[in-house]
N, C-alpha and C positions, 0 to 999 in steps of 0.2 A: 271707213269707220262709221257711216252714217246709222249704224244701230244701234237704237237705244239700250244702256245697259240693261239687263237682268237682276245680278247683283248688286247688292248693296254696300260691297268691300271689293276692292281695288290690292292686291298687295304689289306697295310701293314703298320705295328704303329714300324717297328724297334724292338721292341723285350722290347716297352716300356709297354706294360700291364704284360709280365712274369716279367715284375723287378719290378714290384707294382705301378707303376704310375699310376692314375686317375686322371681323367676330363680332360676339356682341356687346349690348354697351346700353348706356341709359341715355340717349340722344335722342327721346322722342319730339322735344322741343324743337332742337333743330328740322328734326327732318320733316314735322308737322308746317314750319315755318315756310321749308323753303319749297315746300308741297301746293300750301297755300295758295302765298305769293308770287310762286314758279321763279323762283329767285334759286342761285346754284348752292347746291348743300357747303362747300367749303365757305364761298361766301358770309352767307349764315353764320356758319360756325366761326369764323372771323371774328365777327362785329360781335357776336354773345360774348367770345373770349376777353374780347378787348374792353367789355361792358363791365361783365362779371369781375377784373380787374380794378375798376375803379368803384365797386361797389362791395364786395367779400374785404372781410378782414380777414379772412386765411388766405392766402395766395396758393395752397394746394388745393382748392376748392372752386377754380376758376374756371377748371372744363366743364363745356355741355355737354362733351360727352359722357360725364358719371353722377348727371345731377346735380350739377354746382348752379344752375341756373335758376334762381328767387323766385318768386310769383313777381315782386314785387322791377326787378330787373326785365323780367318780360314784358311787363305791362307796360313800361317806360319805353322798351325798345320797339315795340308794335305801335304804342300813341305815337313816336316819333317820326314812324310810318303811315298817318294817317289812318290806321285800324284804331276803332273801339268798341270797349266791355259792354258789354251785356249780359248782367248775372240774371240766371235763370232761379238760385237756389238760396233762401235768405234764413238764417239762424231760425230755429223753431217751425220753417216751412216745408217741412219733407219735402220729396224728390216730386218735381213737376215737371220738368224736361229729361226726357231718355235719350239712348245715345241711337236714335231712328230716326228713317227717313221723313215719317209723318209728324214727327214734331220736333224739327229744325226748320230753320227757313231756308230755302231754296241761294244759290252762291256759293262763295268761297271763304271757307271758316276753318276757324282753331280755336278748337272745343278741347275744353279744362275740365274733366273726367278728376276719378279719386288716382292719384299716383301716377295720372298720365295726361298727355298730349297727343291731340290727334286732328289731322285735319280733315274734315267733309267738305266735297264737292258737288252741291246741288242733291245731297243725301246722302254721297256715297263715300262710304268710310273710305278713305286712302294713307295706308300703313304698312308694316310688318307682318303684320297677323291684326285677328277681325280681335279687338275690345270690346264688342257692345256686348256681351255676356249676353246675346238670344234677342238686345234690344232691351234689356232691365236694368245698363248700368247706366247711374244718375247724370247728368250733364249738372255738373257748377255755373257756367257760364259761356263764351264764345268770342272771340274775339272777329270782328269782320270791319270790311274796309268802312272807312265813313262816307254816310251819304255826303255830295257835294253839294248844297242849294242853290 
């Protein structure tokens, strides 16, 4: 493997086809997650299930696999992992961070796009299919491990 990648996209499902998941689905969160943190996709999807439970007042709105998953559930569940926010994009401040290799920081990240999750590794998008629209779509924020002092 000692060669540097080429590419900037990776297509990776998270580890959702060995756990027996089929077709598709809106489980970007998970599978950005467990991409990350190289933690097992059912895993994941476990602990979100079992989150989003005690946070949703619908209880048909509890899977990650269909977008039941909060901003605000995530952020609880990645802090509680010792990951934190880094917002790139602040009301009235257009887009300053894109979703490229040249302005991300180098590591292992879960980056909060419009209407998705996606994790980079050292620049290199790893997903489904490539999201960065050419390198023009906005980054919100990232969530990455915390430094330890």
């Amino acid at each position: 493997m000692g060669n540097e990648m080429e590419s900037d996209f990776i297509v990776d499902d998270g580890g959702r086809g060995e756990a027996g998941y089929k077709g598709l689905t809106g489980d970007c969160t998970v599978r950005a997650i467990a991409i990350a943190m190289e933690r097992s996709y059912q895993q994941v999807y476990d602990e979100l299930f079992a989150l989003n439970k005690t946070v949703n007042k619908n209880p048909k709105n509890c899977s990650p696999r269909n977008g039941g998953t909060k901003k605000t559930t995530i952020r609880k569940y990645l802090q509680g992992l010792g990951w934190e926010w880094t917002p790139t994009m602040f009301i009235g401040s257009g887009c300053k961070v894109h979703l490229k290799k040249d302005e991300l920081p180098v590591g292992r990240l879960i980056v909060c796009v419009s209407k998705h999750i996606v994790a980079v590794i050292d620049g290199v998008i790893h997903d489904t299919y490539d999201p960065s629209r050419g390198g023009k779509r906005c980054v919100y924020g990232y969530f990455s491990k915390a430094k330890v002092l």
